[in-house]
N, CA, C and O atoms as a MOPAC input file, in Angstrom:
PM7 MOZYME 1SCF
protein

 N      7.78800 1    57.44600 1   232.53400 1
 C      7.98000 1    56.17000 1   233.16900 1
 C      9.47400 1    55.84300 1   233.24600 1
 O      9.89200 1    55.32400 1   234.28100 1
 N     10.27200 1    56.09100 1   232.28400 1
 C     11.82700 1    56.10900 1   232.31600 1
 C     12.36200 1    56.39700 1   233.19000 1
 O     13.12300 1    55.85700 1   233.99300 1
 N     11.79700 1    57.64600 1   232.98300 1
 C     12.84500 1    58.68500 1   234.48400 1
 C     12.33100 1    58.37900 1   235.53600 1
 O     13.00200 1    58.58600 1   236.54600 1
 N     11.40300 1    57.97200 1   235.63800 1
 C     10.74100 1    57.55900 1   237.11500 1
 C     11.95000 1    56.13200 1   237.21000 1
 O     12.92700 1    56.26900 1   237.94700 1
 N     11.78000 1    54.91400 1   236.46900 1
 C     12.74600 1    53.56700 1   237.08900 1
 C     14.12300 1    53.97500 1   237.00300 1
 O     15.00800 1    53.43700 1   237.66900 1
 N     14.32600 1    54.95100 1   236.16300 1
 C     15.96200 1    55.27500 1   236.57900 1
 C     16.27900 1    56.11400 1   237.92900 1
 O     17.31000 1    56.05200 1   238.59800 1
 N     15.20700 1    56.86500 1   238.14600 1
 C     15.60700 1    57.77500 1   239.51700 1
 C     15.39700 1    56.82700 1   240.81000 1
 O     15.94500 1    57.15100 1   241.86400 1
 N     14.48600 1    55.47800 1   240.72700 1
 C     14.40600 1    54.63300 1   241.77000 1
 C     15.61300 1    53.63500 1   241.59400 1
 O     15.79400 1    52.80200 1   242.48200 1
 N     16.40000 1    53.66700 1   240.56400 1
 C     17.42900 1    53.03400 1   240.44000 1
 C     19.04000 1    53.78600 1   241.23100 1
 O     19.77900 1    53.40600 1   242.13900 1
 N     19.03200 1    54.51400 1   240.67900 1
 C     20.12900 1    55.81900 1   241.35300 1
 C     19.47300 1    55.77400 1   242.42700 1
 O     20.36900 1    56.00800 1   243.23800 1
 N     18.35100 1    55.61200 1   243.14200 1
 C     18.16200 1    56.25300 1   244.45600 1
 C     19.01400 1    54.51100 1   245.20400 1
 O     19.76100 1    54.52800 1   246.18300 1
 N     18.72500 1    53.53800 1   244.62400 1
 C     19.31800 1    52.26000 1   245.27200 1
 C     20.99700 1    52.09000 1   245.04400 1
 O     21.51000 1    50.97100 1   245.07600 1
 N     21.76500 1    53.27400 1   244.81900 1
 C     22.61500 1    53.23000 1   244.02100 1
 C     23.56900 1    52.54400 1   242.99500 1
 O     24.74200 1    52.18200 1   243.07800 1
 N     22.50900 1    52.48900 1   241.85700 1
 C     22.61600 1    51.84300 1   240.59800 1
 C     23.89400 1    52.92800 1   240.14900 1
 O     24.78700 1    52.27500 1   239.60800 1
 N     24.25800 1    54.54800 1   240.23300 1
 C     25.39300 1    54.59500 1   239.52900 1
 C     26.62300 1    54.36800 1   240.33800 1
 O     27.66800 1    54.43600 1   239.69100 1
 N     26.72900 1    54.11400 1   241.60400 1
 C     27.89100 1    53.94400 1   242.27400 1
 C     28.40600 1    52.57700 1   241.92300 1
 O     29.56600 1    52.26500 1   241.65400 1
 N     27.37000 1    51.84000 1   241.97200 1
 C     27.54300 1    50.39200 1   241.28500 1
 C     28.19400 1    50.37600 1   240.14800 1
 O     29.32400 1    49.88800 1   240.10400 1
 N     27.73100 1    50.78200 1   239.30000 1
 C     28.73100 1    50.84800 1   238.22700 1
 C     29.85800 1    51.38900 1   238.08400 1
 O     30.83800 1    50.77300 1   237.66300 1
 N     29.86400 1    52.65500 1   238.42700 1
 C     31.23000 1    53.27200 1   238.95300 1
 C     32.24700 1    52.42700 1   239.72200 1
 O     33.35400 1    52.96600 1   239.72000 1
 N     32.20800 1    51.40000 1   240.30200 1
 C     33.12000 1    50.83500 1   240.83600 1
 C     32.97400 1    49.36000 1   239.88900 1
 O     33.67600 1    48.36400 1   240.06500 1
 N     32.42700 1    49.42900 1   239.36900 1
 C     32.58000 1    48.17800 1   238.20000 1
 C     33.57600 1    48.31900 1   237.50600 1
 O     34.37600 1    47.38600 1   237.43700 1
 N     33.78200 1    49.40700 1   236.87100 1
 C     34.44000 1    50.03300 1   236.10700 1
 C     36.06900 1    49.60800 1   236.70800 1
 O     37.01100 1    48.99100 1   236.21000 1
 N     35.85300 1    50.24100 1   237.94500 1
 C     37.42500 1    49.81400 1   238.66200 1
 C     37.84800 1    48.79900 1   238.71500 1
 O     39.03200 1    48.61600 1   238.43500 1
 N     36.68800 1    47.36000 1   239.25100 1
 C     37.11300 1    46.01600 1   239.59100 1
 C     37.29000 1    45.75200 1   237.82500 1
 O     38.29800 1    45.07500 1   237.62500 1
 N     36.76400 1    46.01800 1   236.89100 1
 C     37.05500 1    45.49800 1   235.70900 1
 C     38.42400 1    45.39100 1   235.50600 1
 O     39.13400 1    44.38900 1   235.59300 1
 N     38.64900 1    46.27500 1   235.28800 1
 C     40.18500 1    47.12400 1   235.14500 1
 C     41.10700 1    46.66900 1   236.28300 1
 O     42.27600 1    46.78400 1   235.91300 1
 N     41.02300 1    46.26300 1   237.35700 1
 C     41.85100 1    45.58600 1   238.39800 1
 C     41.77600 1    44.45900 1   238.00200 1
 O     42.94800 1    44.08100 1   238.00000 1
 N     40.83500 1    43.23100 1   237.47500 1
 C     41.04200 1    41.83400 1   237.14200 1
 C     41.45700 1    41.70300 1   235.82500 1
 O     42.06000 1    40.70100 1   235.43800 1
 N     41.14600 1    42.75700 1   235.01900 1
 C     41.88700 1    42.42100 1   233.67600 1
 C     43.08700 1    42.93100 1   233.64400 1
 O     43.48900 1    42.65000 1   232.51500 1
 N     44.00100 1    43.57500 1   234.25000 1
 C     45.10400 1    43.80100 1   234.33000 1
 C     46.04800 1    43.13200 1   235.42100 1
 O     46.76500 1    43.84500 1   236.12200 1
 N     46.03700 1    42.01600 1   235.52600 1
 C     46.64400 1    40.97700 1   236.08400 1
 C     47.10900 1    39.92100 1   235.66900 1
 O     46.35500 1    39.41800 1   234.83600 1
 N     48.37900 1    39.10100 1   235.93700 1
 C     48.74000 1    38.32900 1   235.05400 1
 C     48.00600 1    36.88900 1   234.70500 1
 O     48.35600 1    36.02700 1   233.89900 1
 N     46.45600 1    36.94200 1   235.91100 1
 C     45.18200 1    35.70600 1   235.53600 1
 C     44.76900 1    36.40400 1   234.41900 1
 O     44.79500 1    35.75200 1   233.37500 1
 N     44.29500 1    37.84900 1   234.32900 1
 C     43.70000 1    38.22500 1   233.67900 1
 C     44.41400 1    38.27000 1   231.88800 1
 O     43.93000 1    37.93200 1   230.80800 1
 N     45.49200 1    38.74200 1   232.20600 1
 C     46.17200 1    38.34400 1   230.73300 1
 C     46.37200 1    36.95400 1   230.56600 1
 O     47.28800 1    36.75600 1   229.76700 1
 N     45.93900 1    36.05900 1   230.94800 1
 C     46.58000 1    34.46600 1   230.71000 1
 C     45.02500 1    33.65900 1   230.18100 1
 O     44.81000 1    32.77500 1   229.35200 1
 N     43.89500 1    34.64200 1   231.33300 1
 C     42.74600 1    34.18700 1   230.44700 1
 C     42.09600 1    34.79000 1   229.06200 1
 O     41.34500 1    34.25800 1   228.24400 1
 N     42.66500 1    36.08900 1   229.11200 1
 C     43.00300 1    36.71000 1   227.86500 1
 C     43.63000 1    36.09600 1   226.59100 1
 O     42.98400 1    36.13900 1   225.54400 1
 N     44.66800 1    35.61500 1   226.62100 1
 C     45.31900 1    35.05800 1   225.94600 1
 C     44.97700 1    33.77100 1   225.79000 1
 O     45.53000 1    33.32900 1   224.78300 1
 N     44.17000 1    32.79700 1   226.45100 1
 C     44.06500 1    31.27400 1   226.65200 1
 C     42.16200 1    31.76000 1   225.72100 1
 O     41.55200 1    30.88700 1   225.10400 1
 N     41.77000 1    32.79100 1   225.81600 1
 C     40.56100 1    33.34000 1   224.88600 1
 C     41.03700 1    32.64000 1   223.41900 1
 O     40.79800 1    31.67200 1   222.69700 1
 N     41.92800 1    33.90900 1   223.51900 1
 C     42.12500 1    33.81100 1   221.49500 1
 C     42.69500 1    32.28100 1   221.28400 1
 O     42.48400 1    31.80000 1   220.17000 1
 N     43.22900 1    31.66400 1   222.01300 1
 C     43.28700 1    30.65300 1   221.75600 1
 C     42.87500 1    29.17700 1   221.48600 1
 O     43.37800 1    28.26200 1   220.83400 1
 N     41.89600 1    29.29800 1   222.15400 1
 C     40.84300 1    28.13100 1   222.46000 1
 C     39.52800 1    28.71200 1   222.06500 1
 O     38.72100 1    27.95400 1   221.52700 1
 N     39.20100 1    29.98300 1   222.26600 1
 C     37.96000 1    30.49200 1   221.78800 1
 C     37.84900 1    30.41500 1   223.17200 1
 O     38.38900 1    29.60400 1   223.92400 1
 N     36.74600 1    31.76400 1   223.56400 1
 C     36.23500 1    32.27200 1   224.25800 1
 C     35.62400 1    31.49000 1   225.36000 1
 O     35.97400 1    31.52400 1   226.54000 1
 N     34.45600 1    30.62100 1   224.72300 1
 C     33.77400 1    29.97400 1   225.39600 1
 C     34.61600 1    28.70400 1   226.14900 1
 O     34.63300 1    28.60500 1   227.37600 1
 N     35.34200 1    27.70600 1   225.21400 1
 C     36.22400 1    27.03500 1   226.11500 1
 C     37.26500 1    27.74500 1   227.28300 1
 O     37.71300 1    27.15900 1   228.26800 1
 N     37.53600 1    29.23800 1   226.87600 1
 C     38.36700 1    29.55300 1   227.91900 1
 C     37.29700 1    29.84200 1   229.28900 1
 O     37.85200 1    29.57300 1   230.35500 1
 N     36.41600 1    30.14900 1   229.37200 1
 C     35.35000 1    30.77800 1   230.37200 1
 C     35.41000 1    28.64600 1   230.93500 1
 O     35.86200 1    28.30500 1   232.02800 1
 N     34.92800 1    27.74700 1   230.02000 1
 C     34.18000 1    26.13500 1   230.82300 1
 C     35.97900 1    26.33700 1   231.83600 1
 O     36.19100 1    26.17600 1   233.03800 1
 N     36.75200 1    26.65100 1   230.94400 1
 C     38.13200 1    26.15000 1   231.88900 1
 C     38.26900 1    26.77700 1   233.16900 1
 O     38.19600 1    26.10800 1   234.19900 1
 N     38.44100 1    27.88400 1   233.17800 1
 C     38.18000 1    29.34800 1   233.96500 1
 C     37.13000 1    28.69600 1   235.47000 1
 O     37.60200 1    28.67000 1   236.60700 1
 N     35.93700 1    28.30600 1   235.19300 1
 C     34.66700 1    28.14700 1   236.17700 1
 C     34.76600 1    26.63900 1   236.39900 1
 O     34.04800 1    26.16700 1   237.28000 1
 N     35.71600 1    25.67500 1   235.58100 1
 C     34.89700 1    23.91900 1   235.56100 1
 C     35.41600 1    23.96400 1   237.59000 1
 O     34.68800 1    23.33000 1   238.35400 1
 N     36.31900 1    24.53300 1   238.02200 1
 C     36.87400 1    24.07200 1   239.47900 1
 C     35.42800 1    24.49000 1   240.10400 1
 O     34.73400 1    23.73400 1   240.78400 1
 N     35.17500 1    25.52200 1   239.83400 1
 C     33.99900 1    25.56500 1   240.80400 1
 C     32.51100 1    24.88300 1   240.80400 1
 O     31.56900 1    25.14400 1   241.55100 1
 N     32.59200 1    23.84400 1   239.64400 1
 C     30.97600 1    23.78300 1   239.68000 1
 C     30.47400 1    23.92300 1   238.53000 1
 O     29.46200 1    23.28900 1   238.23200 1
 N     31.08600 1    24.79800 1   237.62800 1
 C     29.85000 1    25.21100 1   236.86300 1
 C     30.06300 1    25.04400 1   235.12500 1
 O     29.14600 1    25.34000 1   234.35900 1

């Protein structure tokens, strides 16, 4: 049953998806938003840095 939902997964391409996750990760965390929300983390704690991060949009 495994290999069966993983091969219908790869067939929707579930590993390319990730494979380029990998990249956008690594492109937004290496930016100077990305080090500032990095740094505004350890500082405030995590979770207040994420309400600060999203409060413009809504959420």
């Amino acid at each position: 049953m495994k290999q069966l939902v993983n091969q219908a997964l790869y067939a929707q391409g579930l590993a390319a998806t990730q494979t380029l996750g990998v990249f956008f990760d690594g492109i937004a965390r290496h930016t100077p938003e990305g080090y500032q929300f990095a740094q505004r983390a350890v500082d405030a704690g995590f979770k207040e840095a994420v309400r600060e991060r999203d409060e413009p949009y809504g959420r």
